[in-house]
N, C-alpha and C positions, 0 to 999 in steps of 0.2 A: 502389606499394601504394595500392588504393583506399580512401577516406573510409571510416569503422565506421558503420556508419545506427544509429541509434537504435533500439533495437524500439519498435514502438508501443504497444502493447500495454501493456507495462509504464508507458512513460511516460505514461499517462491515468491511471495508478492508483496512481502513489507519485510525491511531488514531494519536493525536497531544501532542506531548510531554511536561513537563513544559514549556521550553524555546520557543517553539512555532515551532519547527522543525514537520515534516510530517512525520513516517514512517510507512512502508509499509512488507507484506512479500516477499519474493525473489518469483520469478514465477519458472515452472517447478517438482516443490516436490507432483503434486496430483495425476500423474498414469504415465503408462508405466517404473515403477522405476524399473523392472527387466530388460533394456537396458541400464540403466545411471549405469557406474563405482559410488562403494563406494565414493572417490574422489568427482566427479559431487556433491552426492547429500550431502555430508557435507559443500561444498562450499556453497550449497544453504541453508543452516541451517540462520537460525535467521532473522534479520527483514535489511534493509538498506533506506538510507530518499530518499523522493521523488525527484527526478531532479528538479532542478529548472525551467526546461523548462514547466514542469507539474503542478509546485506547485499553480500556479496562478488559471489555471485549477479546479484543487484538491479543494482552497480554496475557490472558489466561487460555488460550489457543497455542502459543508461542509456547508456555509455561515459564512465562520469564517473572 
């Protein structure tokens, strides 16, 4: 049986923490930012873990 490759894809855009949680960036911060309120785009600041409904997903992409 051949190695599981990794999708690429996925791995540039969620990394996996010590404890083994998923997280991800918040979507919405890469254009049209002169219609999103100040507000909007600070909420969207920083990273949040993947839903659990996804992580199953996530994790067999990753092959983790």
């Amino acid at each position: 049986m051949p190695k599981m490759k990794t999708h690429s894809g996925t791995s540039k855009r969620i990394r996996k923490t010590g404890t083994g949680k998923l997280r991800r960036q918040m979507t919405g911060r890469r254009h049209r930012m002169e219609k999103k309120s100040s507000r909007v785009t600070r909420r969207l600041e920083g990273t949040t873990e993947v839903s659990k409904t996804e992580a199953g997903r996530v994790k067999r992409l990753l092959g983790i």
